[in-house]
KOLRO-802449 format. One record per residue (C-alpha): z, x, y; residue in one letter. Coordinates in steps of 0.1 Angstrom, whole numbers, m for minus. Example, Ala and Ser with C-alpha at 12.3 -4.5 7.8 and 13.67 -1.06 7.14 Angstrom:
BEGIN
78,123,m45,a
71,137,m11,s
***
This chain:
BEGIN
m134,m130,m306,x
m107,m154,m302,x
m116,m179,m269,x
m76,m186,m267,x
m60,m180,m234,x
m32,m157,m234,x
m3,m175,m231,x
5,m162,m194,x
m27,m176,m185,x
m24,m214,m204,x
m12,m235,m177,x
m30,m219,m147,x
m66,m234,m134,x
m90,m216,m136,x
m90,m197,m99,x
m53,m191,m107,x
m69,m168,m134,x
m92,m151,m114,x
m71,m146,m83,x
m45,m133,m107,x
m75,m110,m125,x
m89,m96,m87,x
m51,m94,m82,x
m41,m72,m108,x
m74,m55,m107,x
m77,m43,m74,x
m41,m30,m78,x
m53,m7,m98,x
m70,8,m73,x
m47,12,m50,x
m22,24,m73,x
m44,53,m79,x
m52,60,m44,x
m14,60,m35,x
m16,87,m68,x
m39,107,m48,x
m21,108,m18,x
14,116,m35,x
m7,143,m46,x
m20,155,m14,x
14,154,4,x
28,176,m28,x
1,202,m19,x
7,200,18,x
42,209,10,x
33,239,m4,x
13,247,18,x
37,246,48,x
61,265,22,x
37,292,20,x
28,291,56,x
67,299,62,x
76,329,37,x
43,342,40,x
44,341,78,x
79,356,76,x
80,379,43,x
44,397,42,x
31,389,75,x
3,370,55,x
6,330,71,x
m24,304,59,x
m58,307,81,x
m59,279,98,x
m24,259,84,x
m29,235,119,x
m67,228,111,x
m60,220,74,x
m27,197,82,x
m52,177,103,x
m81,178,84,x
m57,162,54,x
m33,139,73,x
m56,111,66,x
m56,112,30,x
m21,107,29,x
m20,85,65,x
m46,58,51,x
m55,55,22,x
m19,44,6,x
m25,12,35,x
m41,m10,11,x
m8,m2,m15,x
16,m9,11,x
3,m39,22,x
m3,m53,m13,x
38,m44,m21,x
48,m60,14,x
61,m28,28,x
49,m26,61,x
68,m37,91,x
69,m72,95,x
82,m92,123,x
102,m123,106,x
130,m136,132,x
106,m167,134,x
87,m167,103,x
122,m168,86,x
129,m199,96,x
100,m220,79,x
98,m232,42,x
75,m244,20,x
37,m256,31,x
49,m247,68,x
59,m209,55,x
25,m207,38,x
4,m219,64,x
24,m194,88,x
16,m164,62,x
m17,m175,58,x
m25,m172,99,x
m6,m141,102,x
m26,m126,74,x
m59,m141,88,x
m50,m123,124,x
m43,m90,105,x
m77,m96,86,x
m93,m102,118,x
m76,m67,140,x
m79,m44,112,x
m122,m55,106,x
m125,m49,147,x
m104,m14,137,x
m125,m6,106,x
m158,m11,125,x
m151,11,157,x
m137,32,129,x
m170,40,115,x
m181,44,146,x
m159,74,156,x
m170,91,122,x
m209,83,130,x
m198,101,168,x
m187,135,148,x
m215,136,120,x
m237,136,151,x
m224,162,171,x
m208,183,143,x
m173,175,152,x
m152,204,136,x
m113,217,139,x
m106,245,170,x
m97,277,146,x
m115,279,112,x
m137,249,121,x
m134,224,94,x
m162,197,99,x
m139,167,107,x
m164,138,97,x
m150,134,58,x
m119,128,73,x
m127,101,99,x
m151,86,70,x
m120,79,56,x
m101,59,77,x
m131,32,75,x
m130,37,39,x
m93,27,37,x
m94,m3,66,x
m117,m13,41,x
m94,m15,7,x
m71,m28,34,x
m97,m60,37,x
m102,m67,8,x
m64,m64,0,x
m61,m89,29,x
m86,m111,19,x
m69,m114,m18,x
m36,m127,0,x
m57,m150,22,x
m66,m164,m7,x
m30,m166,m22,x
m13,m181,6,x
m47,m208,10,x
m39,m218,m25,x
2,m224,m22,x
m8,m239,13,x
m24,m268,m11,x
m1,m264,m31,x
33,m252,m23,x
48,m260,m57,x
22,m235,m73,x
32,m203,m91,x
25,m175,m59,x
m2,m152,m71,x
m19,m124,m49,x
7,m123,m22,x
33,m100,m17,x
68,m109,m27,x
92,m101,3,x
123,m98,1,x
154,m112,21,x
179,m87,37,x
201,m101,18,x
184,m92,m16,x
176,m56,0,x
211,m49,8,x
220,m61,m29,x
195,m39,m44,x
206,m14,m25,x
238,m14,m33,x
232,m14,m71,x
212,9,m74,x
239,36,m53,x
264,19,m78,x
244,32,m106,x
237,70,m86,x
273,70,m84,x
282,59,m125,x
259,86,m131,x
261,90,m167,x
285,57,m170,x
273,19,m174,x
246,5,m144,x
251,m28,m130,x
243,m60,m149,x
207,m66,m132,x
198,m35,m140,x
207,m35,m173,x
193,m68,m176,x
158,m56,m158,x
161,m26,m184,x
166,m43,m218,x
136,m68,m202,x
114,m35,m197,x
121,m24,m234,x
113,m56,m251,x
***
């Protein structure tokens, strides 16, 4: 077995590579929890279709549709959180933030991630204790009585992807804190409005060519996926 590095990995240190590794690795994970819930909200939509033409063709609708929407919103509520965050998707509040650079931008990121760490362990451990509240006493939906703890497990379960999600990015914006010249590894990349409206814009350029040429990036992004 050849002890060479790849050649991605040559000029990084050696907690580069595993911040990278626990990077990539853990996104695995949440890439196939988000598969799960894309799943479950393609069932739930058939559900409710059902629920509507068999409510209004055969007079035949779904025991308990309302008890089974909320037994299942959490799948699909939570356990994409950990995805989102690791994408940068969720809301973020950047009319200050926007105006730092370099070390002061990553210090900045690295507190703001540190308080989120912080609110969502305090969320993940009352969390666990509303599921310990209805294994208890049996906690169960009002018509066909679904027992609700698997659901409320779940929420802990998915504050707690969401930690260690977190705690990957602490680490990320700790390391280009030291060094702000560094390659950025384990943080999310976000993008500027200006680079969202540009994206956006090519890629209803290319809806609209349809069948005709897309725009340079995206042939350039295309020919880069194919090599």
């Amino acid at each position: 077995m050849s002890s060479k590095l790849p050649p991605s990995d040559s000029g990084r240190t050696p907690f580069a590579r595993l911040l990278r590794s626990a990077d990539e690795g853990f996104f695995k994970v949440e890439s196939a929890l988000n598969l799960i819930a894309a799943i479950v909200i393609l069932a739930v939509m058939f559900i409710g279709v059902f629920q509507v033409f068999g409510r209004k063709l055969i007079n035949f609708p779904v025991p308990g549709y309302v008890d089974i929407i909320e037994f299942v919103m959490t799948v699909f509520a939570f356990i994409s959180i950990a995805y989102t965050q690791r994408l940068g998707g969720h809301v973020r509040m950047e009319i200050i933030i926007k105006r730092f650079r370099g070390r002061a931008l990553w210090i900045v990121e690295y507190l703001g991630t540190l308080t989120a760490f912080g609110i969502v362990a305090v969320l993940a451990w009352f969390a666990y204790g509303h599921f310990l509240r209805a294994w208890t006493i049996g906690d169960s939906t009002i018509d066909i009585e679904i027992p609700l703890w698997p659901s409320k497990l779940l929420v802990p379960i998915a504050l707690a992807f969401l930690l260690v999600r977190l705690f990957i990015q602490l680490l990320g914006f700790l390391r280009l804190s030291a060094d702000p010249d560094a390659e950025p590894i384990g943080i999310p990349r976000i993008e500027t409005v200006d680079e969202q409206a540009q994206h956006e814009i090519e890629t209803g350029l290319a809806g609209e060519a349809n069948h005709g040429e897309l725009p340079e990036r995206l042939r350039t992004d295309s020919a880069n996926t194919d090599r």
